[in-house]
RONUPA-335291 format. One line per 4 residues: number of its first residue (from 1); for each residue x, y, z of N, C-alpha, C, O, CB. Coordinates in steps of 0.1 Angstrom, whole numbers, plus 5000, padded with zeros to 4 digits. Glycine has a CB too. Layout:
<recs>
NUM	X/Y/Z/X/Y/Z/X/Y/Z/X/Y/Z/X/Y/Z ~ ...
</recs>
This chain:
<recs>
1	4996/5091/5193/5009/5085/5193/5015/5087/5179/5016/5077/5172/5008/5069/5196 ~ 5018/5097/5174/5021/5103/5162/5037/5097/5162/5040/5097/5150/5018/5121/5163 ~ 5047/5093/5169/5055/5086/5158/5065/5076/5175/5066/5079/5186/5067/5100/5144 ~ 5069/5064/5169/5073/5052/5174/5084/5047/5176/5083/5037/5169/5069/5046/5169
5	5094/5045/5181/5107/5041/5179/5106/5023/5177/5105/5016/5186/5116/5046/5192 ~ 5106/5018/5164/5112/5006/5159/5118/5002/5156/5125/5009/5148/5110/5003/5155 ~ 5124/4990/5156/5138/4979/5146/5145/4993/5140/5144/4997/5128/5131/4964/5128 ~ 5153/5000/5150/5159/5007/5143/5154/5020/5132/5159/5022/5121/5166/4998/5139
9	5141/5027/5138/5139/5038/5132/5128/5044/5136/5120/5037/5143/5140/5036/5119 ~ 5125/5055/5134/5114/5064/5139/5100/5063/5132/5102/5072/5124/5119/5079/5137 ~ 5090/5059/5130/5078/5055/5124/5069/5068/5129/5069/5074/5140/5072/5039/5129 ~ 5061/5071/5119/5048/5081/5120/5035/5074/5122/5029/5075/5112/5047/5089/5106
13	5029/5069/5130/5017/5068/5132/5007/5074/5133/5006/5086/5134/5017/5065/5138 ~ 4997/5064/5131/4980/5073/5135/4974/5061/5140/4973/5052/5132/4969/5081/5119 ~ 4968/5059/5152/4960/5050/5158/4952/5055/5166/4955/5061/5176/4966/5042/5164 ~ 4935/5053/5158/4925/5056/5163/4919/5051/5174/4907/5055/5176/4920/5055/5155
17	4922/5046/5180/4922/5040/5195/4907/5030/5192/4904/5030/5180/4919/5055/5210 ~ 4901/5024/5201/4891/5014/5204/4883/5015/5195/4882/5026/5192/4884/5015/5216 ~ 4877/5007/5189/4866/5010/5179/4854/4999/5189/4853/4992/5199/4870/5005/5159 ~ 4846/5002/5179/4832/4988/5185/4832/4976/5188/4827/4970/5198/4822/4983/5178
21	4841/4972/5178/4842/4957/5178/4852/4950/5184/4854/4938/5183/4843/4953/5166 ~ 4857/4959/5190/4874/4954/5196/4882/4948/5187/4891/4941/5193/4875/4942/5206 ~ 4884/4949/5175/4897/4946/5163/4902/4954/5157/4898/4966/5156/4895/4940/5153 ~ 4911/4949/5151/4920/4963/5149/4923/4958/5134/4925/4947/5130/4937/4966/5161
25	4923/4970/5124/4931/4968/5110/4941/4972/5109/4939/4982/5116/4926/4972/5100 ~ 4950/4973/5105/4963/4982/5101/4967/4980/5090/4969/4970/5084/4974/4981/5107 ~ 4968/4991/5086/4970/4997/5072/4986/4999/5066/4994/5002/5074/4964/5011/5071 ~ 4989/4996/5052/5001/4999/5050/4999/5005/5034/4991/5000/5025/5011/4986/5053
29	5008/5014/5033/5005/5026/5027/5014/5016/5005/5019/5004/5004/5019/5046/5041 ~ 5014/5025/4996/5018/5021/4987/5030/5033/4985/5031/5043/4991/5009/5018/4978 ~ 5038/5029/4974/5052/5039/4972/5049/5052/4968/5039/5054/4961/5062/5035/4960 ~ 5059/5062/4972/5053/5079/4967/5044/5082/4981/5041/5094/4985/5039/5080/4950
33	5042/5076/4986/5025/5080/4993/5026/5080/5009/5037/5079/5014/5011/5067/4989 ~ 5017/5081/5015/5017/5080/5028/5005/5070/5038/4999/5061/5033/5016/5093/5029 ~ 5003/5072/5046/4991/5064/5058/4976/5076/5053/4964/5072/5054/4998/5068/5082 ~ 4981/5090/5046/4976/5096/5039/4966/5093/5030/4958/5101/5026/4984/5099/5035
37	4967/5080/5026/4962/5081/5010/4949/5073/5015/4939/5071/5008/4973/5073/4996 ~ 4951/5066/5030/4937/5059/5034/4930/5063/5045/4926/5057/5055/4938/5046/5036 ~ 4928/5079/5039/4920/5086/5050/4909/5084/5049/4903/5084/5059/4921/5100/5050 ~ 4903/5082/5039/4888/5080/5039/4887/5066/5041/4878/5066/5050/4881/5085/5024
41	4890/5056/5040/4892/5044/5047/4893/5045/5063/4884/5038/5068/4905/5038/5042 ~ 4901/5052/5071/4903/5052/5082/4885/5060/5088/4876/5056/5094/4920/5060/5085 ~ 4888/5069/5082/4872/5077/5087/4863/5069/5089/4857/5069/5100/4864/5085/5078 ~ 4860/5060/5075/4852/5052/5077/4850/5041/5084/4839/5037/5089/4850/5050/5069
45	4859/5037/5085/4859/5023/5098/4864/5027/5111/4865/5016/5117/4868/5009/5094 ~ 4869/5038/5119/4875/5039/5127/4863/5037/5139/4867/5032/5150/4884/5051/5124 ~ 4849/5040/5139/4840/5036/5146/4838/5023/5152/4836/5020/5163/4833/5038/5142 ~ 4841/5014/5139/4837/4997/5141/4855/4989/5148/4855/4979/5156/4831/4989/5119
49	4871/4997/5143/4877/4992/5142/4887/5001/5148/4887/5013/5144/4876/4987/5134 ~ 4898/4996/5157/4907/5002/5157/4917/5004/5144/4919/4995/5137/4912/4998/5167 ~ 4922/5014/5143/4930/5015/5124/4937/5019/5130/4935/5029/5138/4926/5024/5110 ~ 4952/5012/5129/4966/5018/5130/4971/5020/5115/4970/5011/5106/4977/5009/5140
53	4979/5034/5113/4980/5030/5098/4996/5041/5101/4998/5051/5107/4963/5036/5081 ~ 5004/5032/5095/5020/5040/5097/5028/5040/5081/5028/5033/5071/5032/5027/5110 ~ 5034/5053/5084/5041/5056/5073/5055/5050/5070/5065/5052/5078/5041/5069/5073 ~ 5057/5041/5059/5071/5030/5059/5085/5046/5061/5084/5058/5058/5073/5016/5036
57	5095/5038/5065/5108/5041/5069/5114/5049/5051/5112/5044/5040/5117/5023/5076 ~ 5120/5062/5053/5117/5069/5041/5112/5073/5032/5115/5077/5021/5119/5070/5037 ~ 5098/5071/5042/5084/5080/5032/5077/5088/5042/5080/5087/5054/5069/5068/5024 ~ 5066/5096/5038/5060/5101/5045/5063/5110/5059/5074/5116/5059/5053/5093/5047
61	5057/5111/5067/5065/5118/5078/5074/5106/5084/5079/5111/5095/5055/5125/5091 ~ 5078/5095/5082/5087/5085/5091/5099/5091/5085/5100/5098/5075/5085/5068/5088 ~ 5111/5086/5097/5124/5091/5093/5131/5087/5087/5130/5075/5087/5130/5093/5098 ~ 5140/5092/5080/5150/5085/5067/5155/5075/5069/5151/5070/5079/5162/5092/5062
65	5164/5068/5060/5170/5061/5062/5182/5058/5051/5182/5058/5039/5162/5054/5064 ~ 5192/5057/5057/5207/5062/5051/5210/5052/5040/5216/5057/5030/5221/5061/5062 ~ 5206/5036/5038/5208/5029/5029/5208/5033/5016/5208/5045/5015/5202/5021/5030 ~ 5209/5029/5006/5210/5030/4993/5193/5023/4991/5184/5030/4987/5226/5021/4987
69	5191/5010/4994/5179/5003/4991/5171/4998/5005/5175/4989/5013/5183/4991/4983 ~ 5161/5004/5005/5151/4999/5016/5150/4990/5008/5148/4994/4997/5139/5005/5022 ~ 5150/4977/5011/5143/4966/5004/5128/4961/5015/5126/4966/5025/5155/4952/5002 ~ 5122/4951/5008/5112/4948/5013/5108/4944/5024/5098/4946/5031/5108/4943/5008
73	5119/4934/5027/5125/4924/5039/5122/4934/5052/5112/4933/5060/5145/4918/5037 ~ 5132/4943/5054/5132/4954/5060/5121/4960/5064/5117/4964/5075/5137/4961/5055 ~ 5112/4961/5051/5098/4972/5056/5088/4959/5060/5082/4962/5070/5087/4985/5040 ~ 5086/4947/5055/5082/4941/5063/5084/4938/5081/5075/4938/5089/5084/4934/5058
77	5101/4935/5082/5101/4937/5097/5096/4947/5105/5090/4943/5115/5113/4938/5101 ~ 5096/4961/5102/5091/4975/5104/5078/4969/5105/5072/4968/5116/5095/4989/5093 ~ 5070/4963/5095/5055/4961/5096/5052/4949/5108/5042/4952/5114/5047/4956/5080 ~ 5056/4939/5114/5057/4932/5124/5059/4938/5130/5049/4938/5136/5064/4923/5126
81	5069/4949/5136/5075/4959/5149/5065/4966/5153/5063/4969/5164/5087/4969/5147 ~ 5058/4970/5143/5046/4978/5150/5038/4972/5153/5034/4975/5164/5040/4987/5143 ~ 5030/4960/5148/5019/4951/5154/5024/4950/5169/5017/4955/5177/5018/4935/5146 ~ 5038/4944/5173/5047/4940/5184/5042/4950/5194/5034/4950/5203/5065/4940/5181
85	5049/4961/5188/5052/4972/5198/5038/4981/5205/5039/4989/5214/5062/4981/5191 ~ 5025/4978/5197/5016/4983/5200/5008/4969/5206/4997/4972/5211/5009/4991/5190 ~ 5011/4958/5206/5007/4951/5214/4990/4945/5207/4980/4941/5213/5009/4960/5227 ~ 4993/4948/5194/4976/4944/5191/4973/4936/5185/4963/4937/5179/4968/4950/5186
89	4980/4926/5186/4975/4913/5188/4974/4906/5174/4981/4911/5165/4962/4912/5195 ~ 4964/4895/5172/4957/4893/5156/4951/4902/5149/4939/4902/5151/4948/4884/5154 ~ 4957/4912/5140/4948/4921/5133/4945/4915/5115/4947/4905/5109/4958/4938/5135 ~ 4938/4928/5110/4932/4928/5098/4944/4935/5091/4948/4946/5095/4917/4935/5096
93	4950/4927/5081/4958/4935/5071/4956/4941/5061/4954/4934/5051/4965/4930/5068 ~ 4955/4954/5060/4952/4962/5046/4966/4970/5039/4973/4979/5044/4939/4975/5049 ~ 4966/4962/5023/4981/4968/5022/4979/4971/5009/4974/4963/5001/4995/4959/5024 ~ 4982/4983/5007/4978/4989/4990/4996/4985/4985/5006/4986/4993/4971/5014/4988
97	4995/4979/4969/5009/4980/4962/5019/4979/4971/5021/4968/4976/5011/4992/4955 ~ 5026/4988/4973/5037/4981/4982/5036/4973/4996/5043/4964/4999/5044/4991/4985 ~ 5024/4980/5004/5018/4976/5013/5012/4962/5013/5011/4956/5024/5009/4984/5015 ~ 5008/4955/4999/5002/4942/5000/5014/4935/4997/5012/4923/4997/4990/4939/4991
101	5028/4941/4994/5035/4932/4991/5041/4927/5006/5046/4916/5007/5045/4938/4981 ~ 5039/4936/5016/5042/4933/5031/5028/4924/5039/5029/4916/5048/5046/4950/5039 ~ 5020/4928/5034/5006/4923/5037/5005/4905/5036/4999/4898/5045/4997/4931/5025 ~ 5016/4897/5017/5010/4884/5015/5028/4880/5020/5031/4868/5019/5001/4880/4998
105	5038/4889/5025/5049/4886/5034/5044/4877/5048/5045/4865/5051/5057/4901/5039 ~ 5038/4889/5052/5031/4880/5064/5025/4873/5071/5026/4867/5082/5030/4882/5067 ~ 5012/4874/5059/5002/4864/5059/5010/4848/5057/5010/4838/5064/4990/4868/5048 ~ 5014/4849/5048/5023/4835/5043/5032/4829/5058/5030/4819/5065/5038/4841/5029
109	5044/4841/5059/5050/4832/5069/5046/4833/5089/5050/4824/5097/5065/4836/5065 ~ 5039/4842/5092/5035/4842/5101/5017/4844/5105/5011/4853/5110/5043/4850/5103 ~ 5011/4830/5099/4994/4835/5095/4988/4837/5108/4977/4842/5109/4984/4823/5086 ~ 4997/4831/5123/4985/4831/5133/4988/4849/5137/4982/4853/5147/4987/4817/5149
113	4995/4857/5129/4997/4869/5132/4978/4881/5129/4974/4891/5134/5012/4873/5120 ~ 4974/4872/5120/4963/4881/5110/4954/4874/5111/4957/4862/5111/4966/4885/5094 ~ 4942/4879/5112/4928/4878/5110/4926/4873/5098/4926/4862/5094/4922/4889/5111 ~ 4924/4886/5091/4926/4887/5076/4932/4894/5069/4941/4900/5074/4918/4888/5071
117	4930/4896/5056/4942/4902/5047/4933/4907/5035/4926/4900/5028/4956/4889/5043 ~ 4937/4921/5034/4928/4928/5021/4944/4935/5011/4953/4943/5014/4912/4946/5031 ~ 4941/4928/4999/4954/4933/4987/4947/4942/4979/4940/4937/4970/4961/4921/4977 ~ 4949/4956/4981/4947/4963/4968/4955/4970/4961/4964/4977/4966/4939/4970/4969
121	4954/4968/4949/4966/4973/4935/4979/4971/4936/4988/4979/4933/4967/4990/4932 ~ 4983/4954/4942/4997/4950/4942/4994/4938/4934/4983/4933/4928/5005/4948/4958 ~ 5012/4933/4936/5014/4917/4925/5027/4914/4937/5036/4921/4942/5021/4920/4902 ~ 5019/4897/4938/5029/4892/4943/5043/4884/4929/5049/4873/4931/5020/4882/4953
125	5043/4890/4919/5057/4888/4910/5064/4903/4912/5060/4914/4916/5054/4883/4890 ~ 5075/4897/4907/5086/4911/4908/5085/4921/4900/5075/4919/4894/5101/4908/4906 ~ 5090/4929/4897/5086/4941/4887/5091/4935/4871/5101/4928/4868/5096/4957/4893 ~ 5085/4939/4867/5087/4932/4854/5100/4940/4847/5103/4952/4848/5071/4933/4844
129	5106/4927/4838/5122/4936/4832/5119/4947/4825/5123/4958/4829/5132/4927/4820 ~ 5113/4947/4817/5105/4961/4808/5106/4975/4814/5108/4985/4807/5088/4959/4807 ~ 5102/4976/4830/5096/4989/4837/5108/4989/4846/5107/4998/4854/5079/4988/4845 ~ 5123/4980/4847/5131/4981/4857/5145/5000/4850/5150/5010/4856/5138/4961/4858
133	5146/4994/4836/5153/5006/4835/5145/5025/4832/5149/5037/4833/5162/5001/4824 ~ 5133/5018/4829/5124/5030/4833/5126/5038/4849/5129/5049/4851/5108/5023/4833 ~ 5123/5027/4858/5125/5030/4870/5138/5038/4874/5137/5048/4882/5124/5019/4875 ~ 5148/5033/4870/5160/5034/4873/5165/5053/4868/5171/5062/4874/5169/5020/4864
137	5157/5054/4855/5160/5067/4854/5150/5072/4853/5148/5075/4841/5168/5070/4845 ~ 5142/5075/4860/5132/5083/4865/5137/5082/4881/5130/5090/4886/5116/5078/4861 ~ 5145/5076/4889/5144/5076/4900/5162/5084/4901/5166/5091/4910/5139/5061/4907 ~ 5170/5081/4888/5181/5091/4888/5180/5105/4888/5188/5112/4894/5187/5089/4879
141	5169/5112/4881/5165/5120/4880/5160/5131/4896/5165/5140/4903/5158/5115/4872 ~ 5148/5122/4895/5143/5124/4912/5153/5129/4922/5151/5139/4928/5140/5110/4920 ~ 5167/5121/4922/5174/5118/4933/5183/5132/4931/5187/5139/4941/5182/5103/4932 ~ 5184/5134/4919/5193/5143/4912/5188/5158/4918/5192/5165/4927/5191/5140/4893
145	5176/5160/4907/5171/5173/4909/5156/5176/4914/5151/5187/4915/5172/5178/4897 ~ 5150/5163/4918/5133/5162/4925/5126/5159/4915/5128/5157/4903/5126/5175/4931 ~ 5114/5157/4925/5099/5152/4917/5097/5157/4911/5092/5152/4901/5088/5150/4922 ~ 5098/5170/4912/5089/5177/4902/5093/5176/4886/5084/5180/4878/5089/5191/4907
149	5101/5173/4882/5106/5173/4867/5105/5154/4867/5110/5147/4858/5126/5183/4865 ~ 5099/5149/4876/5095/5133/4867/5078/5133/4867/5071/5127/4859/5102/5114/4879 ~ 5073/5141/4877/5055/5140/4882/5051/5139/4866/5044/5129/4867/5046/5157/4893 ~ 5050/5142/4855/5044/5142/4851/5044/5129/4839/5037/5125/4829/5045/5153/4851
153	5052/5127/4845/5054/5109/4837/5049/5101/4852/5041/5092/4850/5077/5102/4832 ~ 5052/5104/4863/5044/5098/4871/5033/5094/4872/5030/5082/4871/5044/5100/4877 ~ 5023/5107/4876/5013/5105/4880/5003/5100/4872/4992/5097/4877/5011/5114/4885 ~ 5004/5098/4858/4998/5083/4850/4998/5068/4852/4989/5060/4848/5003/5083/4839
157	5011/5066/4861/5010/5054/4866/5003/5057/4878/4992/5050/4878/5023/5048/4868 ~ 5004/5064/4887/4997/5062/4899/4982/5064/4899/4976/5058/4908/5002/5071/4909 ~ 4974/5072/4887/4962/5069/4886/4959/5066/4874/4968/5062/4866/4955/5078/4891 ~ 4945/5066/4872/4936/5061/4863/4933/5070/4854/4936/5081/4858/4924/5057/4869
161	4928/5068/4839/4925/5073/4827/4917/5085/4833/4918/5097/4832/4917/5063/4817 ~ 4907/5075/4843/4895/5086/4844/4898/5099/4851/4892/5110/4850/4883/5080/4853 ~ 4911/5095/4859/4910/5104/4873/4919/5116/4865/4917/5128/4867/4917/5095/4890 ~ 4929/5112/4857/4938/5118/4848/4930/5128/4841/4931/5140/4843/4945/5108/4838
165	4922/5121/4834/4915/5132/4823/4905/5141/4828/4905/5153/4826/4908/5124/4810 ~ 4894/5135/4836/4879/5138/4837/4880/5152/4848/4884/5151/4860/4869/5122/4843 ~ 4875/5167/4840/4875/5179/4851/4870/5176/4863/4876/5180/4873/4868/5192/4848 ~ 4861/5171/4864/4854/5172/4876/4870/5164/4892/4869/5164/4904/4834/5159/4872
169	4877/5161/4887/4890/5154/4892/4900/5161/4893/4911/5156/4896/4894/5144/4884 ~ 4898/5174/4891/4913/5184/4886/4914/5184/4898/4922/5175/4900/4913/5200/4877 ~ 4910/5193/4915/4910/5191/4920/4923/5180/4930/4934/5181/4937/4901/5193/4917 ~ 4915/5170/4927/4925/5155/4931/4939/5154/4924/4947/5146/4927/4917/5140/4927
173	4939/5161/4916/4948/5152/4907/4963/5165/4911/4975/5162/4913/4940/5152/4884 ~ 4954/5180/4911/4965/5189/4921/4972/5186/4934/4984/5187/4938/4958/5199/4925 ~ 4953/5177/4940/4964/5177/4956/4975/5169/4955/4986/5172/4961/4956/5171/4970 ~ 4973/5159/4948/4982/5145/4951/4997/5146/4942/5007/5139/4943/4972/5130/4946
177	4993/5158/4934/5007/5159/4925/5013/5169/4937/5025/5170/4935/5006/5168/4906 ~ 5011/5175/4946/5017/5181/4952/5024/5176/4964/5035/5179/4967/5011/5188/4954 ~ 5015/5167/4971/5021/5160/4976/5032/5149/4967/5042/5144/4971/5011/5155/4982 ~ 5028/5148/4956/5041/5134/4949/5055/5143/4949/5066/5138/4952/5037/5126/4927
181	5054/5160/4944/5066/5168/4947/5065/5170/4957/5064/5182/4954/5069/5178/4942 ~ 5063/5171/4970/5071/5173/4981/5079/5162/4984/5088/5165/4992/5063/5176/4992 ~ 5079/5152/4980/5089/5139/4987/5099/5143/4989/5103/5153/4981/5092/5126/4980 ~ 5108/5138/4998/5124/5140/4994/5129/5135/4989/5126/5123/4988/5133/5139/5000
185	5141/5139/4978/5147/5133/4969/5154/5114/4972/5158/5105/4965/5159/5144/4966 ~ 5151/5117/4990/5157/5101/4991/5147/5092/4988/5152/5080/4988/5163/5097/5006 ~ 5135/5094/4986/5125/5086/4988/5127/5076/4970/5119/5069/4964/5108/5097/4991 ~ 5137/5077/4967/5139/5069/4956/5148/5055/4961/5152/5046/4954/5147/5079/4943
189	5151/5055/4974/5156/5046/4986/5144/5035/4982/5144/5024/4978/5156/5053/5005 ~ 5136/5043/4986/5119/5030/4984/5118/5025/4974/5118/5012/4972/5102/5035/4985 ~ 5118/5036/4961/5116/5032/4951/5127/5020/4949/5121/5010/4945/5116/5044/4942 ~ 5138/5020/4950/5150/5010/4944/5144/4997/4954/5145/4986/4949/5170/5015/4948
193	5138/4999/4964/5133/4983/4969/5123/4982/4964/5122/4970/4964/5131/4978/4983 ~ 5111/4986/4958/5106/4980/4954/5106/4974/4936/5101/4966/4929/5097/4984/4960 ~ 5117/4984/4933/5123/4976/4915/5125/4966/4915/5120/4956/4909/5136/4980/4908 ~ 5137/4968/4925/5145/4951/4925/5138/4938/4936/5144/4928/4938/5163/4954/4932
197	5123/4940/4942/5117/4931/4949/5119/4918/4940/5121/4917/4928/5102/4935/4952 ~ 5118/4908/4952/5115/4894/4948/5101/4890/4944/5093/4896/4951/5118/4885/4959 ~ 5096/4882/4934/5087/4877/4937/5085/4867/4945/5093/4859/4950/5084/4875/4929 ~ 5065/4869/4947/5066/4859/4961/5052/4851/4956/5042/4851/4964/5064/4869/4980
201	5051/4846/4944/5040/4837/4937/5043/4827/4946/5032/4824/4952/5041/4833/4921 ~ 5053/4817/4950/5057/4808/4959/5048/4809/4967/5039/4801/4969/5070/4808/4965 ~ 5047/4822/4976/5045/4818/4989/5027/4817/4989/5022/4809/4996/5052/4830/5001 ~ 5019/4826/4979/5006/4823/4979/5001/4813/4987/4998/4814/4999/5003/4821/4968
205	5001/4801/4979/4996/4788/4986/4999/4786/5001/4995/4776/5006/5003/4775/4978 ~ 5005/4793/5009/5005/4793/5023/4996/4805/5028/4989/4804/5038/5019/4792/5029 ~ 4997/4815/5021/4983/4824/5029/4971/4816/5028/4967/4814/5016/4980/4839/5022 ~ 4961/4811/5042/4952/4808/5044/4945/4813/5050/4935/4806/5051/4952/4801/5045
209	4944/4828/5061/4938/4833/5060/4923/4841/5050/4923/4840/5037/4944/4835/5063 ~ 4911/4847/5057/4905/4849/5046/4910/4863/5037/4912/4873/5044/4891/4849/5050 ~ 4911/4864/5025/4915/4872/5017/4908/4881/5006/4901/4874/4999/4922/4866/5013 ~ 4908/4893/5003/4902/4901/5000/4909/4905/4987/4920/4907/4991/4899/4909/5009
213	4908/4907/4971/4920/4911/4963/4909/4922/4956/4899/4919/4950/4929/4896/4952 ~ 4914/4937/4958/4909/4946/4950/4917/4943/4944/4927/4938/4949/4906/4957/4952 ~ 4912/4949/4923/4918/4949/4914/4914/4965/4911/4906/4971/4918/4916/4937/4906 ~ 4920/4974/4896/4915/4983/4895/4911/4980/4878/4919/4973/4872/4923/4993/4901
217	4903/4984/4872/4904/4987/4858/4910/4994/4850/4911/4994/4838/4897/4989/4855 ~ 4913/5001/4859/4926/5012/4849/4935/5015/4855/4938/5026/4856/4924/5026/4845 ~ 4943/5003/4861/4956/5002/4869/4967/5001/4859/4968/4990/4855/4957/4989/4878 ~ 4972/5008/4855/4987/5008/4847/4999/5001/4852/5007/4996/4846/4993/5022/4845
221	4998/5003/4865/5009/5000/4874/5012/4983/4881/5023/4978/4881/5005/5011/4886 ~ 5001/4977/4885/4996/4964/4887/4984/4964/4877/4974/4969/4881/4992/4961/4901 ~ 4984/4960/4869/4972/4952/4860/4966/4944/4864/4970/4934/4870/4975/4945/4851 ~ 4950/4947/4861/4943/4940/4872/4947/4922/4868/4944/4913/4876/4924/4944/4871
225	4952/4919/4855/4956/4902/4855/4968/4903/4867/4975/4893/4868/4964/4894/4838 ~ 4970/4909/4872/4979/4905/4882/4970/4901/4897/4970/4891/4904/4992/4917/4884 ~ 4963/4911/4898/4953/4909/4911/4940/4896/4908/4929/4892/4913/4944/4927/4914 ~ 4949/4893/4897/4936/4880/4892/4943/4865/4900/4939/4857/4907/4936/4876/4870
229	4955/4869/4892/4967/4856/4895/4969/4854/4912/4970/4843/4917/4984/4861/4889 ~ 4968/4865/4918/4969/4863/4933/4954/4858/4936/4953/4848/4942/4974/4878/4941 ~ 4946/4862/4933/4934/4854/4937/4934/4840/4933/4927/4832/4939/4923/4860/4932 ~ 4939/4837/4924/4939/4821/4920/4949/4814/4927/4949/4802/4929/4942/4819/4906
233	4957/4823/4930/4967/4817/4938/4964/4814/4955/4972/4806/4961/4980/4827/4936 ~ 4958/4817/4960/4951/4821/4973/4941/4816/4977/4932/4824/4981/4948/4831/4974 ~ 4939/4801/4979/4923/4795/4981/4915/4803/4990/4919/4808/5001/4923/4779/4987 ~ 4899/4803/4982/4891/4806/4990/4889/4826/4989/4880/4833/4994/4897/4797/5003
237	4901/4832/4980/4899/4845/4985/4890/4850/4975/4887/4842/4966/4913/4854/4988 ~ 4886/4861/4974/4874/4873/4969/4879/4880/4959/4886/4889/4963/4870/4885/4981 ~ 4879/4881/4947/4883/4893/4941/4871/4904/4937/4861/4898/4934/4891/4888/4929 ~ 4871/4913/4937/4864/4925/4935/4873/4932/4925/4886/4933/4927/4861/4932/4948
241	4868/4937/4916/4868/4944/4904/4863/4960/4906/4852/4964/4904/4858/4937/4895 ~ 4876/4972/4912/4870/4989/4910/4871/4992/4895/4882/4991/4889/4879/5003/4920 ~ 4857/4995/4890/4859/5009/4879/4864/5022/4880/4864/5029/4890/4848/5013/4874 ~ 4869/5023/4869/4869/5038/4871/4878/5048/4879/4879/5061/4881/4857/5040/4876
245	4889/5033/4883/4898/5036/4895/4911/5030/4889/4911/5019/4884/4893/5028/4911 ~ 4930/5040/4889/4938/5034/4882/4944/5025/4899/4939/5016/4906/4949/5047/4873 ~ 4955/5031/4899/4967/5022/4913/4963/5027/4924/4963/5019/4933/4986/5025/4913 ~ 4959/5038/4927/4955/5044/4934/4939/5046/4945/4934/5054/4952/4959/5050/4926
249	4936/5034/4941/4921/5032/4942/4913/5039/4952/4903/5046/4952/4919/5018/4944 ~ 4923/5035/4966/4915/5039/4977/4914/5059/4977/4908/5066/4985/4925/5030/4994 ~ 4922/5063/4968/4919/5076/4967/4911/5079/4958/4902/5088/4961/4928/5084/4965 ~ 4912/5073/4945/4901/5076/4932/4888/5070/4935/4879/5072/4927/4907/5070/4916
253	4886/5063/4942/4869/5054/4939/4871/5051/4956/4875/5040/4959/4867/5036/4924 ~ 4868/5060/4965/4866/5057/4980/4855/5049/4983/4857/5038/4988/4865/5070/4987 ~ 4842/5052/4980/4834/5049/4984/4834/5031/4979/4837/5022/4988/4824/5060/4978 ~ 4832/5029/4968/4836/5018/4960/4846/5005/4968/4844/4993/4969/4844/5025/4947
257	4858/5013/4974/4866/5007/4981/4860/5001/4994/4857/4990/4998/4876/5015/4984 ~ 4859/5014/5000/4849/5016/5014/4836/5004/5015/4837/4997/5025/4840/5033/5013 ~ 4825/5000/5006/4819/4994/5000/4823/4979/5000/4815/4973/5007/4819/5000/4989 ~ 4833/4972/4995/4840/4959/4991/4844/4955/5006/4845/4944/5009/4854/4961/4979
261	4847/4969/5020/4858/4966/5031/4844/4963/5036/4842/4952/5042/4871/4979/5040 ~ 4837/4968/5036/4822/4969/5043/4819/4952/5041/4821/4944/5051/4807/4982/5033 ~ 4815/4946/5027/4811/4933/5024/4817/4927/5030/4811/4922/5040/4812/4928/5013 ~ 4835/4924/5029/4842/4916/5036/4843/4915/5049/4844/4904/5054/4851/4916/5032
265	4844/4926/5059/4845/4924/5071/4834/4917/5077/4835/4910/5087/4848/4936/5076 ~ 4818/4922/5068/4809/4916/5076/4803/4906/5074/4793/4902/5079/4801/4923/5078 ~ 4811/4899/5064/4812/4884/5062/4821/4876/5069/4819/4864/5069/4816/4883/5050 ~ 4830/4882/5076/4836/4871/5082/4833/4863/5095/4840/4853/5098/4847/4874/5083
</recs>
């Protein structure tokens, strides 16, 4: 089922059909990126779990969208429409950065929707004033003349010291800059919703589901005090600590990730 008609737009899917256990996780992707970035995630659990993982509305193979600002509100609904429309019931939420910002949307106001809920390398506060006119012209640019003349101020936020510097990584660090220039110049649509996001520290204290918070150690982008604060904010949830891994985690330190999903699922 490679792509979906939803709340008004075309969605790219991947759903691995039945797994062992009869539950399903679904995945939601972070900005720049795609359902892509949790391939080794999906590999790995697609035996035990069904994994639906869809690409948000002006990213990835999903289809554009004409607005000026996807805001969040929006890609949240899109993330309800697909649970709806595939019919699967209480699932496991996994939402990297932008994805967890739709991830503690839902858990909060609709909890008998989710099982559980795994946050890696997001913040439930708004983008901090500091990084908003950064944003703004790095995404003028983009819009202007493409990725390729911002990637290299980018892709330091999106990964880690390690993954940046260390050869044995050169490799990775090609594929994914290639992919960050292929985007379309509209994909700065996303980018402007998630600049101007709300914070949602409020709503913490109503996610009661069980909760999972990867942080990274060399996250530039979310700081792991931010994936601290959501754990404190969140009775009862898990935080786990990746080394060696920037925003990007579930691509730079797979196994590690893979590892933490393993503990929690088979704890619950």
């Amino acid at each position: 089922m490679p792509n979906i008609e939803v709340n008004g737009t075309r969605l790219h899917v991947e759903d691995t059909g039945p797994g062992s256990s009869g539950e399903t996780i679904v995945m939601s992707h972070g900005l720049l990126w795609s359902s892509e970035m949790f391939r080794s995630q999906i590999d790995h659990l697609r035996a035990r779990y069904r994994v639906v993982a869809w690409d948000h509305r002006g990213q990835g193979k999903s289809a554009d969208d004409a607005r000026r600002t996807i805001g969040m509100e929006l890609v949240t609904d899109d993330a309800r429409a697909v649970i709806d429309a595939l019919g699967l019931g209480r699932v496991h939420f996994l939402g990297l950065s932008m994805g967890g910002f739709v991830g503690m949307r839902i858990a909060a106001r609709w909890p008998d929707a989710l099982r559980s809920l795994v946050l890696l390398n997001t913040s439930a506060e708004p983008e901090p004033s500091t990084n908003v006119p950064k944003h703004v012209a790095l995404g003028t640019v983009a819009e202007t003349l493409g990725l390729e003349l911002v990637a290299f101020r980018v892709m330091p936020i999106m990964f880690g010291r390690t993954t940046m510097e260390s050869p044995s990584r050169a490799e990775l660090r090609d594929t994914w800059r290639a992919r960050l220039v292929a985007n379309r110049k509209s994909i700065v649509r996303a980018v402007r919703g998630v600049t101007w996001r709300e914070g949602i520290e409020h709503l913490l204290p109503a996610i009661r589901v069980p909760t999972l918070v990867l942080a990274a150690e060399e996250d530039a982008a979310t700081i792991p005090a931010k994936g601290e604060r959501i754990h404190r904010g969140i009775t009862g949830s898990k935080l786990v600590m990746i080394p060696r891994a920037g925003h990007s985690s579930s691509i730079e330190a797979p196994d590690e990730v893979n590892a933490a999903l393993d503990a929690f699922y088979g704890g619950l």
